[in-house]
N, C-alpha and C positions, 0 to 999 in steps of 0.2 A: 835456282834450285830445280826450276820446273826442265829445263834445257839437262840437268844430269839425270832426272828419272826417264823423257823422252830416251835418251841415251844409252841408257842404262836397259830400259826395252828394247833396240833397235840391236843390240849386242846380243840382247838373250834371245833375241829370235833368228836372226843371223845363225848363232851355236844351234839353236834347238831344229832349224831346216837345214841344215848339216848334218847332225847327227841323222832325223829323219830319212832323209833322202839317201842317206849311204845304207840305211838297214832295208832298204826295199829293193825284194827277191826285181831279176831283169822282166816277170814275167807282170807283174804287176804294173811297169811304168807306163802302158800305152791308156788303160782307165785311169789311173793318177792323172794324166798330163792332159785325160775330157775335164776330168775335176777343175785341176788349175785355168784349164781355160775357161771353163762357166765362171769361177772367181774373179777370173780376169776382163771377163765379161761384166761383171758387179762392179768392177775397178773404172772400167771404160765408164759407166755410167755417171758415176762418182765425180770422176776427174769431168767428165762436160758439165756436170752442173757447177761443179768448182769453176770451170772455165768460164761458165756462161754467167756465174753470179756479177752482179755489179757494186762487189766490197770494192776492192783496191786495185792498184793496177799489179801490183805482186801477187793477190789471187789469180787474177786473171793468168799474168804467163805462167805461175807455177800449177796450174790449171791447166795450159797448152804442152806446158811440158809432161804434163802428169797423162795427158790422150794422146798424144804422142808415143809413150813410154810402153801404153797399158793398148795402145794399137801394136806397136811392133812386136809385144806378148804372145796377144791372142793370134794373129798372123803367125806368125814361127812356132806355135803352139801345136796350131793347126796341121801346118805343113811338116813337124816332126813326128805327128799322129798318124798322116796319111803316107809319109815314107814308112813308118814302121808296121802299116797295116798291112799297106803291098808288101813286105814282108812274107807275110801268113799266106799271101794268094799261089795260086798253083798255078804252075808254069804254061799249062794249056787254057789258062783263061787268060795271060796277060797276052799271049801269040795271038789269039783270037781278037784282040781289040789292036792290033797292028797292020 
């Protein structure tokens, strides 16, 4: 029973960052996406103490898997923050650092 409520959350959050994510104007996604990575930041931390606990041996990988996951986040996170920063810069500053 516990396995359909898990479930049954994983679905409604799924829908509810769907719907969120398609209502937010393009102009808002680059402070969105510092949020997500501070979270993801919180995530990373999370998953190495799951990692590092010494419960079981399926803590553990589902742990390695989980910093692993919440690494390749915050990395791509990052780098779609600072593609879209350069963006915004003006074309006589980015000549200057060439």
């Amino acid at each position: 029973m516990e396995f359909i409520y898990l479930a049954f959350i994983l679905v409604l959050a799924a829908f509810l960052g769907f719907e969120l994510i398609n209502k937010v104007p393009a102009t808002l996604h680059t402070p969105l996406m510092s949020g997500a990575n501070a979270i993801s930041g919180v995530t990373l931390i999370g998953a190495l103490v799951s990692a590092g606990s010494d419960n079981t041996e399926l803590t553990t990988w589902l742990g390695f898997a989980a910093v692993v996951f919440a690494s390749i986040n915050v990395v791509g996170g990052y780098l779609v923050t600072d593609r879209m920063l350069s963006m915004f810069k003006s074309k006589q500053n980015s000549s200057d650092t060439k």
